[in-house]
Every structure is written in C-alpha cells, then in structure tokens.
C-alpha positions as CSV (number, residue, x, y, z in Angstrom):
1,X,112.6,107.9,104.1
2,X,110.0,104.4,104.3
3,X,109.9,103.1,107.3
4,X,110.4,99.8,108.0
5,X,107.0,98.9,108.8
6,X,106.3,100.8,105.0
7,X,109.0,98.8,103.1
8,X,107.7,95.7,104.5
9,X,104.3,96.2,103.3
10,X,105.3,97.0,99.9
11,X,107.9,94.6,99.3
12,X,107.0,92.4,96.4
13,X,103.9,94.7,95.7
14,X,103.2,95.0,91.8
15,X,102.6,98.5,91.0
16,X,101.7,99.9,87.5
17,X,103.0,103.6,87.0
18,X,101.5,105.4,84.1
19,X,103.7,107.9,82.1
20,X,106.8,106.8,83.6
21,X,109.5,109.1,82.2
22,X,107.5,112.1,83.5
23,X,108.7,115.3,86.0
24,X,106.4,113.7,88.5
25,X,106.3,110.2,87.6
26,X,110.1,109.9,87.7
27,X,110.1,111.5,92.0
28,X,107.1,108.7,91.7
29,X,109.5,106.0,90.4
30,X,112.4,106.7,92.6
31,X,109.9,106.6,95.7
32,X,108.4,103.1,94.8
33,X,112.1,101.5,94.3
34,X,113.5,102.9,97.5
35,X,110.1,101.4,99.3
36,X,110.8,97.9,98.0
37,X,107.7,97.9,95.5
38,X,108.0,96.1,91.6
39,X,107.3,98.4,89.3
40,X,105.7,98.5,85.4
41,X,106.0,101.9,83.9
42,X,104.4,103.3,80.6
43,X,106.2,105.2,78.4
44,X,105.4,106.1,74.7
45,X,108.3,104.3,73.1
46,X,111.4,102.5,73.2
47,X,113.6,105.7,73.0
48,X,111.9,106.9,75.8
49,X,112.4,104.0,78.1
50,X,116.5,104.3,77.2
51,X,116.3,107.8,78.1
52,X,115.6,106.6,81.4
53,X,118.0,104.0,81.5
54,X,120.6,106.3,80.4
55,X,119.7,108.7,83.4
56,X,119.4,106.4,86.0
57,X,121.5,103.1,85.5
58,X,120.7,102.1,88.4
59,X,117.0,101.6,87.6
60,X,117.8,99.2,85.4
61,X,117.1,96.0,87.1
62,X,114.4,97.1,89.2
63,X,111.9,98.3,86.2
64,X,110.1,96.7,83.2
65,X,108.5,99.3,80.6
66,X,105.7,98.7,78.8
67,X,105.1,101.0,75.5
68,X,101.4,103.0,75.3
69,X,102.1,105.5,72.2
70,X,99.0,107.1,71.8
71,X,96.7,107.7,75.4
72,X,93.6,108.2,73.2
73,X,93.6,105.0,71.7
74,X,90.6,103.1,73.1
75,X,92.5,99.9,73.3
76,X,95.9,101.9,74.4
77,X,96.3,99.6,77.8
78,X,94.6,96.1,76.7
79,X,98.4,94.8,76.6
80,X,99.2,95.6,80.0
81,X,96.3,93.8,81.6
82,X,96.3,90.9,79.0
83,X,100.5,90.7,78.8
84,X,101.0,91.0,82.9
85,X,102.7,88.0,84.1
86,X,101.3,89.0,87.7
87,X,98.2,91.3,88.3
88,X,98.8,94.7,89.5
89,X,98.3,95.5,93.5
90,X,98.4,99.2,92.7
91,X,97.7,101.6,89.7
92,X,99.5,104.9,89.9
93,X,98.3,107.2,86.8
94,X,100.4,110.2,86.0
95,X,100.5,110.5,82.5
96,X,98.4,113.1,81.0
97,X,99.6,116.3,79.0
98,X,100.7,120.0,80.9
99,X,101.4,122.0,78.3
100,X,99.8,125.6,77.7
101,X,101.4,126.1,74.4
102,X,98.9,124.2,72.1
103,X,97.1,124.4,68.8
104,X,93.7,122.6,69.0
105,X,92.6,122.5,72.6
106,X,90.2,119.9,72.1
107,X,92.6,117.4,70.3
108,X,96.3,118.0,72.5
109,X,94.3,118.6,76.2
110,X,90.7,117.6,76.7
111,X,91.3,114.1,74.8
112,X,94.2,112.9,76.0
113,X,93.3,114.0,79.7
114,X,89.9,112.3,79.6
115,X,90.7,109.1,77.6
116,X,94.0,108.4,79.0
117,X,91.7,108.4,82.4
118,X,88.7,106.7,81.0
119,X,90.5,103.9,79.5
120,X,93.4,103.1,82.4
121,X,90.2,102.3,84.7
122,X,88.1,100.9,82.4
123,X,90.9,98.0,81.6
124,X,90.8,97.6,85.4
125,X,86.9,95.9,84.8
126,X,88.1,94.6,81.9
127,X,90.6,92.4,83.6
128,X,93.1,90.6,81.1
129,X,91.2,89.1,77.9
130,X,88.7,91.6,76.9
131,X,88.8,94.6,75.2
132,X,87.1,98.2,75.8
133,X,85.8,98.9,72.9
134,X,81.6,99.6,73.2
135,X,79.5,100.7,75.7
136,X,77.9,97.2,76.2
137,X,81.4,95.9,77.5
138,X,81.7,99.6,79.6
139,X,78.5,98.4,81.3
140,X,79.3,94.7,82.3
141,X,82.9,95.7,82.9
142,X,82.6,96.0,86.9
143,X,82.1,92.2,87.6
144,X,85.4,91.4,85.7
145,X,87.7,93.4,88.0
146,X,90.8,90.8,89.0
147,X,91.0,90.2,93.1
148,X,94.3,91.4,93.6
149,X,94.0,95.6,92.7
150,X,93.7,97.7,96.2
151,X,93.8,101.2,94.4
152,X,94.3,103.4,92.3
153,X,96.2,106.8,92.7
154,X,95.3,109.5,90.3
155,X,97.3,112.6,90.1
156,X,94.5,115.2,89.4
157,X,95.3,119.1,90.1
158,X,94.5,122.3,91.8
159,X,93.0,123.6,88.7
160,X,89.6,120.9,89.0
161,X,89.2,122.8,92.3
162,X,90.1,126.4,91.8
163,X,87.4,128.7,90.1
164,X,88.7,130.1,86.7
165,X,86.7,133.1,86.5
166,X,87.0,134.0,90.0
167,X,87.9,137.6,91.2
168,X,91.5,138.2,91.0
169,X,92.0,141.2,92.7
170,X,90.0,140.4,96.2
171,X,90.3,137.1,97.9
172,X,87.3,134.6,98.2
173,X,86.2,131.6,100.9
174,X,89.2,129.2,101.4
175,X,89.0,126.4,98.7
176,X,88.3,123.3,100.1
177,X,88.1,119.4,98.7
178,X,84.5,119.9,98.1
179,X,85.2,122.3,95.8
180,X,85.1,122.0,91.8
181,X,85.9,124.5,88.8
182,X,83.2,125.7,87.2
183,X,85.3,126.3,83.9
184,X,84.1,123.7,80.6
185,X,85.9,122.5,77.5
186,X,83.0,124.6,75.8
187,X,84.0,127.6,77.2
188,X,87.6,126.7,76.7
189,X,87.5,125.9,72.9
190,X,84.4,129.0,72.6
191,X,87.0,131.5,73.8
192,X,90.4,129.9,72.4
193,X,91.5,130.1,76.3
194,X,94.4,127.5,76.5
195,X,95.0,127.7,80.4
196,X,91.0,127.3,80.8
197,X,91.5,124.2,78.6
198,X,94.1,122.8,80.7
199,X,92.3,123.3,83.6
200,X,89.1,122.3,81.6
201,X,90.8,118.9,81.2
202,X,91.6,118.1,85.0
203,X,88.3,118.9,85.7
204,X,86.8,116.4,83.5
205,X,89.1,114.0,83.4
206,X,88.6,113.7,87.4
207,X,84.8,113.4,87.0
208,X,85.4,110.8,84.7
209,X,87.4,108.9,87.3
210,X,85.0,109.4,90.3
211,X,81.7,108.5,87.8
212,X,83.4,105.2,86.6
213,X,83.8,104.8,90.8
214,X,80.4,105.8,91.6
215,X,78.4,103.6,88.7
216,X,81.0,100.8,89.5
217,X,81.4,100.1,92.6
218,X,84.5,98.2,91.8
219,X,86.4,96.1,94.2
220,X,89.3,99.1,94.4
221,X,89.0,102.1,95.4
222,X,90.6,105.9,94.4
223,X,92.6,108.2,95.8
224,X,93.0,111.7,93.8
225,X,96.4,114.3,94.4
226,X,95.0,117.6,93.4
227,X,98.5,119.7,93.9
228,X,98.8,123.3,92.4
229,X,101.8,124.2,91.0
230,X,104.5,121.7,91.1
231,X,108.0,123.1,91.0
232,X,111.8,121.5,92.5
233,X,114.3,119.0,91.3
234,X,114.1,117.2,88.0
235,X,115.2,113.7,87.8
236,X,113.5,112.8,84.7
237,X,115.8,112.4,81.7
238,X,117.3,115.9,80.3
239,X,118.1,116.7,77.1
240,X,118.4,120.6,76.9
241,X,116.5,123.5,78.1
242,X,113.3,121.7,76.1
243,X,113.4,119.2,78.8
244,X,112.5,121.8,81.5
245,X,108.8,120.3,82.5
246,X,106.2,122.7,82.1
247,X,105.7,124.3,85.6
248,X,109.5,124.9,86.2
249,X,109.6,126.4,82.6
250,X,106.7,129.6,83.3
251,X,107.3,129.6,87.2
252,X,111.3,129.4,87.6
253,X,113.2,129.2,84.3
254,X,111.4,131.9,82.4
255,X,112.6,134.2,84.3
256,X,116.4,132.9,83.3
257,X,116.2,132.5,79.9
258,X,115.6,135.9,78.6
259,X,111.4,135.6,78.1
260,X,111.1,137.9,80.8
261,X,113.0,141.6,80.9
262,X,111.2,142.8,83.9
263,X,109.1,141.0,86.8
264,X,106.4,143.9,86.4
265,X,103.4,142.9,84.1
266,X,104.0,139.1,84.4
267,X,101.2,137.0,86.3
268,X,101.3,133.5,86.9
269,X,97.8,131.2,86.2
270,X,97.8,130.2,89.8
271,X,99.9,131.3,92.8
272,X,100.5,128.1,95.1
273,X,103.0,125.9,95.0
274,X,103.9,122.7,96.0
275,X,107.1,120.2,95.9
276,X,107.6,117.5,93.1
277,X,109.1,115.4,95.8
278,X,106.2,116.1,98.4
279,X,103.6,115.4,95.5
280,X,105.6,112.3,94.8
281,X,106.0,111.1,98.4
282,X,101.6,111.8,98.9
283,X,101.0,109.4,95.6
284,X,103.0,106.7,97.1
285,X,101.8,107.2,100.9
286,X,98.7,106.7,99.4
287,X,98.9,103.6,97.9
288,X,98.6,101.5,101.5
289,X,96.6,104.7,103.8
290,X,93.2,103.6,104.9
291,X,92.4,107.9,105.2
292,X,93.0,108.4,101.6
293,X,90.5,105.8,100.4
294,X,87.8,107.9,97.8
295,X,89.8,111.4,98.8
296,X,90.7,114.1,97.1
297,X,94.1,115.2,98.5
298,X,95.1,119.0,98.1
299,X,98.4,119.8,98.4
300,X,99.1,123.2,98.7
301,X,102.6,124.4,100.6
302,X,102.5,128.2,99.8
303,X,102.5,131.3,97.9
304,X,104.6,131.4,94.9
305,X,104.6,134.9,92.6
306,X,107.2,136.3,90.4
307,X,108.4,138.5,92.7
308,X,109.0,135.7,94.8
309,X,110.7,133.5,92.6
310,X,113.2,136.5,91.4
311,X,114.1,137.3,95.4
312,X,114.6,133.9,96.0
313,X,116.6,132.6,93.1
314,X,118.6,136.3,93.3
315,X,119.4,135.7,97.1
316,X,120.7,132.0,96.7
317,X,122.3,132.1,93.2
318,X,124.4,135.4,92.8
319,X,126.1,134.2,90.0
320,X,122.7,134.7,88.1
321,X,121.4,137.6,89.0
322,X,122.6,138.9,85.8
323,X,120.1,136.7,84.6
324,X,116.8,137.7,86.2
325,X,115.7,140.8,86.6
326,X,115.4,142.4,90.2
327,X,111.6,143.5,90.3
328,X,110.4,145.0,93.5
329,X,111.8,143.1,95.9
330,X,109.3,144.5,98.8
331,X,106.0,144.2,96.3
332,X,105.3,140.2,96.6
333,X,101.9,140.2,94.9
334,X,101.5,141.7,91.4
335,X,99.0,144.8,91.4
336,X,95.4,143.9,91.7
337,X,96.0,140.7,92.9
338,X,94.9,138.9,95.7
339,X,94.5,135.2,95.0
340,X,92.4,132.9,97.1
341,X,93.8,130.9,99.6
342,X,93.2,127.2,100.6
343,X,92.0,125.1,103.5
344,X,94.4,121.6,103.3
345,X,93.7,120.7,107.1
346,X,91.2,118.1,106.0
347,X,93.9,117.1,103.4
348,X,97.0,117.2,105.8
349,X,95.4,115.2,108.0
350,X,94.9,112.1,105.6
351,X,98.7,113.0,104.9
352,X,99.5,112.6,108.6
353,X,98.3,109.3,108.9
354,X,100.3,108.1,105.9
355,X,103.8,108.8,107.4
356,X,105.5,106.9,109.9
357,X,106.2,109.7,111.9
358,X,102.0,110.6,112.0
359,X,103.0,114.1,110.7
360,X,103.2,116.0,107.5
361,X,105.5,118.5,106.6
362,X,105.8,120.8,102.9
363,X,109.0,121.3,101.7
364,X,109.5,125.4,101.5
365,X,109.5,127.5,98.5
366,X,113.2,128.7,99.1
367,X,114.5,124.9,98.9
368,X,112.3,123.9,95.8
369,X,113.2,127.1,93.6
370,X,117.0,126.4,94.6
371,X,116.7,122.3,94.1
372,X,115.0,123.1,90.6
373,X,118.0,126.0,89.3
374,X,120.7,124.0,90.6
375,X,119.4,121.2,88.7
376,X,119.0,123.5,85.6
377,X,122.8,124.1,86.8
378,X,124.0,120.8,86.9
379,X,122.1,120.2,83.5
380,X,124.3,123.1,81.7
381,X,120.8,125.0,80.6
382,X,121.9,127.9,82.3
C-alpha cells in the first residue's frame, strides 16, 4: 500500500502508460490509481480499451486511452504529445511484444521492440508540434524536450542481461547490472532461434533507450526494470485460455492444459522468477526515487523449474492434480542443469529506498503460482 507521504506526491501527477491493457501494465495501472496519479494509457484500439472497461468498471473515470495501432509506425505517438491537454510528469513504457511463437523474427520481435522504444523517447525531444520523421529532426530533437517530464520508466528484462549461450549445465559469476547478453538479432534470424530473438530484442531495444540518453542528455532521466520471468495474478481483461499472458502460459498453465504429459524432458528458457505485482509495484516506486535515476533494476525473487511449478500447484490445488503430471517431486532442477544465479543487492537496495517502509521484500514462488491458477480458476480456463 502508498503511503501517505507517496500518495501526496503523486496526486495530480500526469503519467503516460504505454500498452495499457497488458499483464504487466494492467498491476501497473491499478498501482498508479490507488497512488492518486492521472493516467493516459495506450492501447491499440477501441475494442481494446472496452475490454478494459468491461474488466474493471471502476477504472472508468479515472483513465483516458489514447489508440497507437501499429508501434512501428515512426509517427505512432505524435498524437499523444501534440493532442495532450497537460504535459506528461511521467512516461511508463510497457508495451512491447513476448511472444515466442512467431513467424518472421525480425518483423513480429526485433521491430516492434526497438521502434516502439525508439520512437516513445524520441517524441519526448520532439515535444508537441513536430514530427520524427528524419535524422536531421532526431539530431536537434534534445533542446525541444517540454519542462514538466521527470522520467521515464522502461520495463526491459532479464534476458538483456543474461548470456544466451552460456553453459547450462555448471553455474557461472552471479549476473550483475553491469552485465549485457551477448546474443544479436543476426544470430537470432541466422539460426531461426525464436527465444534468442526475444531476448535479441530486449537487448537492443534497451541500448537504444540508454544511447538516445547518453547522446541527449535530455532534461529526464531513465530508469530500466530488467525482471526475469514474470508469473502471478492476471488482472488484464480475459477472454479464454488465449488470454493467458505469455510467461504464465510456458511456466504455469502448460503444465494444465495437456501440452505437457510428463515434467521430464521439459526446460524452461530461464529459471528465475519474479512477481507481476512486485514488477508492477518497482515501475511505479520508481517514478519519484532519486536511487533509481539512470539504473538498471534487476528483479529477481527465486528459482522457478518445472518441477517446481508441478509440486507447488499439486500441493495447493488437489482438485488438479489430475491435471499435471507429478514428476519427481525430490529432483528440482532438470538434468544437466545448473543455471546461473544473480547478484540483486545493488538492485534491492535502490528498491529499499523507494518504499515507505525503507525495505524490499519479493513475493514467494508458492503465492504467485497459486495467485496465477486461481485466477485461471476464477476465469473458467481450467
């Protein structure tokens, strides 16, 4: 819960939220309304914005959508900028595609990672009347940043840290903020590797972000969340077990739906976890703390494996255990694997000092796995 001291600084604080109707974005969303903050979301259409509505009545007077239908349009957020009745204090920027099911690598994750990015900061230099459109007006863009924007808050990933090609079966040195994937959207679209394309995309995309900050030097700053896998409660609008978000989907709901007979032979990309609401909670702590000011912010709150996921889910929901298969319950870690672990104290420390309470705390795995099945539940997925 904001404290008061938190609620009164963002009271009447504009804050533009970037792919609104998301699994993140909408924890995001709820966060910012309970804080007292006014808030513009993007979503890519009309439909999607009543889907919302429909979801959360509530929200309804405490929201205005704009509608960005295409992230890769180089002109996609003029009309926010140009169209604001009141500048923005705060730019949260969620929307960019997790999906490892994809035809053209390139086109459905690079793109859309990098120019939904490039082009959310480059409006920011822009201010309202100009457009992006060459690299002349990329160059001058700096001096025409508006007054009023404190920061932007970029959710990023794990993945632009991690090392794709690293040594599964033996762990290496601790990742660390100062670490960055090696892995390229060359090497991704050379070897038709969708999850090296994904992570591909976070990597570059994030670049992108701090470059534009470097060469700059606007009068905002950035603030980067880099969480690994995000799991726990959906809020955003569901329509059906397509509506699972990606990460709950090959970490949680896989394992319920039949895709997976047996827990042996399946391996997850990554094996860390952390809380949508936790991840939600950091974007918006960040928004006013001085110690996440041009950070990268890992958030990283455990191990998560197969195994794990069926003992857990088994144990709290015996109604289903039916549905997943039982594994071996003592064998956490899949053969010949040993994943790397991660060094957050730099991270948990900026954390710290955005809370009230001067102390951070990750929500276990045992409460996100059950928050995210009982809200498959409650949905009637399962």
């Amino acid at each position: 819960m904001a404290s008061s001291s938190s609620q009164n600084v963002s009271k009447g604080k504009r804050v533009l939220l970037t792919g609104g109707n998301g699994f993140v974005a909408s924890h995001i969303f709820n966060d910012l309304m309970k804080r007292g903050y006014s808030v513009t979301a993007t979503v890519r259409s009309e439909d999607k914005a009543q889907a919302v509505y429909e979801t959360h009545p509530n929200w309804k007077e405490n929201v205005e959508f704009e509608y960005v239908a295409d992230l890769t349009k180089k002109d996609a957020f003029d009309h926010l900028f140009e169209d604001a009745d009141q500048p923005f204090d705060y730019i949260i920027h969620t929307a960019s595609p997790v999906a490892f099911k994809v035809k053209d690598i390139q086109k459905d994750l690079i793109d859309p990672a990098i120019q939904g990015q490039v082009v959310t900061l480059m409006k920011l230099f822009l201010g309202a009347t100009d457009l992006c459109r060459t690299i002349g007006v990329f160059e001058s863009a700096h001096k025409l940043a508006g007054p009023t924007l404190k920061r932007i808050v970029l959710l990023g990933s794990a993945v632009a840290v991690l090392n794709t090609f690293e040594d599964k079966t033996k762990a290496g040195k601790d990742y660390t903020e100062a670490d960055w994937n090696p892995v390229t959207s060359t090497y991704a679209i050379q070897n038709n590797d969708v999850v090296s394309g994904y992570n591909a995309s976070k990597v570059e995309s994030e670049r992108a972000a701090w470059k534009i900050m470097k060469e700059k030097t606007p009068s905002f700053d950035l603030a980067v969340i880099n969480p690994d896998i995000i799991t726990g409660s959906m809020i955003h609008p569901m329509s059906g077990a397509k509506s699972v978000n990606e990460t709950n989907r090959f970490a949680i709901y896989n394992f319920l739906d039949g895709t997976h007979q047996q827990i042996e032979g399946v391996e997850f990309p990554f094996y860390h976890f952390v809380d949508v609401c936790d991840v939600a909670r950091a974007h918006v702590d960040s928004l006013t703390n001085p110690a996440a000011s041009g950070k990268r912010i890992l958030m990283v709150a455990g191990l998560i494996t197969p195994q794990l996921v069926a003992n857990t889910v088994r144990k709290a929901f015996p109604q289903l255990q039916s549905k997943i298969p039982e594994g071996k319950p003592a064998q956490i870690l899949p053969p010949n694997n040993e994943p790397t672990g991660w060094d957050t104290s730099a991270s948990i420390k900026i954390l710290s000092e955005g809370t009230s309470s001067g102390k951070w705390e990750f929500i276990g795995l045992e409460n996100s796995l059950t928050d995210a099945v009982q809200g498959m539940l409650d949905a009637g997925i399962l």
